[in-house]
C-alpha positions in Angstrom: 0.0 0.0 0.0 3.0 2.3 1.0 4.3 1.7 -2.4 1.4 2.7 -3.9 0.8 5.5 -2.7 4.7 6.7 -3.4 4.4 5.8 -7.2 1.1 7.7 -7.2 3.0 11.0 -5.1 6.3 10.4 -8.1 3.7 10.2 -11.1 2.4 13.6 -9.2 5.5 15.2 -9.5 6.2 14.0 -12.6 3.2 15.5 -13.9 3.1 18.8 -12.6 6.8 19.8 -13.7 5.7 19.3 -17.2 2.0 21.3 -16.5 2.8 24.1 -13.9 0.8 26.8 -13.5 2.6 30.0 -15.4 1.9 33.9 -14.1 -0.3 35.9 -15.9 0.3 38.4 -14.4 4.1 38.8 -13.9 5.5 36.8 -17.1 9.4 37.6 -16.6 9.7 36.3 -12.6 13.5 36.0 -13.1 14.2 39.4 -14.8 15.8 38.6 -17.3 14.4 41.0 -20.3 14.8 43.5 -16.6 16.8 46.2 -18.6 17.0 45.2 -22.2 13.6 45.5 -23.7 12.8 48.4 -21.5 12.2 51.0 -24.1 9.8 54.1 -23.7 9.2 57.2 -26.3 11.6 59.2 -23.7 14.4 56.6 -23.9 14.3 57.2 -27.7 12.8 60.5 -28.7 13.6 63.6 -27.2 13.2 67.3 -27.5 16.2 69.6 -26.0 15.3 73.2 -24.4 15.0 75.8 -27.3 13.8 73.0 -30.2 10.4 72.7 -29.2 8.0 71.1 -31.7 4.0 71.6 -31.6 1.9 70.3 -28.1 0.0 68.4 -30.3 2.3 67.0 -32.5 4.4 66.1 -29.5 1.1 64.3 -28.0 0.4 62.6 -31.2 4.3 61.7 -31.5 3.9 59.9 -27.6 0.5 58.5 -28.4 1.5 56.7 -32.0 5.4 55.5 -30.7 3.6 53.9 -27.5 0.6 52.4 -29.7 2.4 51.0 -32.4 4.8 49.7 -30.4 2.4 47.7 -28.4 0.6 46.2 -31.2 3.3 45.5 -33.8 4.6 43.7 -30.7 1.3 42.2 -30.0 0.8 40.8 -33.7 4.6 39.8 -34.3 3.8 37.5 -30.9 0.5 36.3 -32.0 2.3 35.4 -35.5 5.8 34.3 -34.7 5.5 33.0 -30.9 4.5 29.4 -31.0 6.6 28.7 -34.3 10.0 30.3 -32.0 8.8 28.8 -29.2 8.8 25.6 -30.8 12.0 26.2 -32.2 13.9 27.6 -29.0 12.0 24.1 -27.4 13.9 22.0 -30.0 17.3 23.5 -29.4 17.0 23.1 -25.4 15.7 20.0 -25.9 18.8 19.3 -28.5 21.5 21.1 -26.3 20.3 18.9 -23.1 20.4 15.8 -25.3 23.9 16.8 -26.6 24.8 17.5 -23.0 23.6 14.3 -21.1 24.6 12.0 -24.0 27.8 13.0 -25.4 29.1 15.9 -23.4 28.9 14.3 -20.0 30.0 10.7 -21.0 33.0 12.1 -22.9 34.2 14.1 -19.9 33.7 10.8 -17.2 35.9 8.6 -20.2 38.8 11.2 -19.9 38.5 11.7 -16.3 38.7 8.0 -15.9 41.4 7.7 -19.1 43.6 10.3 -17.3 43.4 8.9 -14.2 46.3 6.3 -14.7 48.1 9.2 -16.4 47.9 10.9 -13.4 49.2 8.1 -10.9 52.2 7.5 -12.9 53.0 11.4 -13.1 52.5 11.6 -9.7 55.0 8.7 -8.7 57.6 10.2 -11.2 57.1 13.4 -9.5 57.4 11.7 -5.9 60.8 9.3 -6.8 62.5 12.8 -8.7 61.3 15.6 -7.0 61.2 15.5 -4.1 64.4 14.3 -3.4 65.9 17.3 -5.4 63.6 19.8 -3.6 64.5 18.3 -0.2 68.2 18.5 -0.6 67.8 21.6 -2.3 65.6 23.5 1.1 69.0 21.8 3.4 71.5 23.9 1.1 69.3 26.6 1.4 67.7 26.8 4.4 71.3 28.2 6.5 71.5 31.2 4.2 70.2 34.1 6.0 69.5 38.0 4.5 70.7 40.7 6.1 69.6 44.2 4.7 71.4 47.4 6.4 71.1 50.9 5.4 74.6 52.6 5.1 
C-alpha cells in the first residue's frame, strides 16, 4: 500500500513539472528582459530646451510611438510566438540531449582515461622531485639575508 501510494506521489511530480501553473500576471519572474527590452518614447525620442516642436504634435508623437509599439509587438507574438517557441524548445531539448549523451560521458571517459596518467605522473614526481627539492631547502635553508642601510 506504502508503495502505492509513493508511485502515485512520483507520477504527481512527474506530472506537474511538465504542467505548472505559469503567471499571468508577472510573465518575466526572473528578470531577465529587466533592462534590455525596456524602451519608452523618452528613452528614444527627445526634445532639447530651445527645439520645441507643436503640443500636439508632440502628443500625437507619444501616443502613436507607444501604440504602435504595443501592437506591432502584439501581432509579431501572435504570429511568430509558438513557431519560436517551438523552435527555441527544439534546441533546449537538442543542447540537453547533446549535453547528457555526449558531453557528460566524454568528460567521465577522460577523467577515468587520465586517471592512470595521473598516478604515474605523480609517482615520477614523488621518486625525482622530491628528493631534489629536499636536498635543495637543506643547502638553502642556512642562508640568512641581512639588509642594512649605510
Amino acid at each position: 500500500m506504502a508503495e502505492e501510494h509513493t508511485e502515485l506521489e512520483e507520477r504527481i511530480i512527474i506530472k506537474d513539472q511538465h504542467t505548472k501553473e505559469i503567471d499571468l500576471v508577472n510573465r518575466d519572474p526572473k528578470h531577465i528582459n529587466e533592462d534590455v527590452v525596456k524602451v519608452d518614447f523618452e528613452d528614444v525620442i527627445a526634445e532639447p530646451v530651445g527645439t520645441y516642436s507643436f503640443d500636439g504634435v508632440w502628443k500625437t508623437s507619444y501616443t502613436t510611438f507607444t501604440v504602435s509599439k504595443y501592437w506591432c509587438y502584439r501581432l509579431l507574438s501572435a504570429i511568430l510566438g509558438v513557431p519560436l517557441a517551438v523552435i527555441w524548445g527544439f534546441l533546449f531539448a537538442l543542447i540537453s540531449f547533446c549535453h547528457i549523451w555526449a558531453v557528460v560521458p566524454c568528460i567521465k571517459s577522460y577523467l577515468i582515461e587520465i586517471q592512470c596518467i595521473s598516478r604515474i605522473y605523480s609517482l615520477c614526481i614523488h621518486t625525482f622531485c622530491d628528493p631534489l627539492f629536499e636536498a635543495l631547502s637543506k643547502i638553502c635553508s642556512n642562508v640568512r639575508v641581512a639588509l642594512r642601510k649605510e
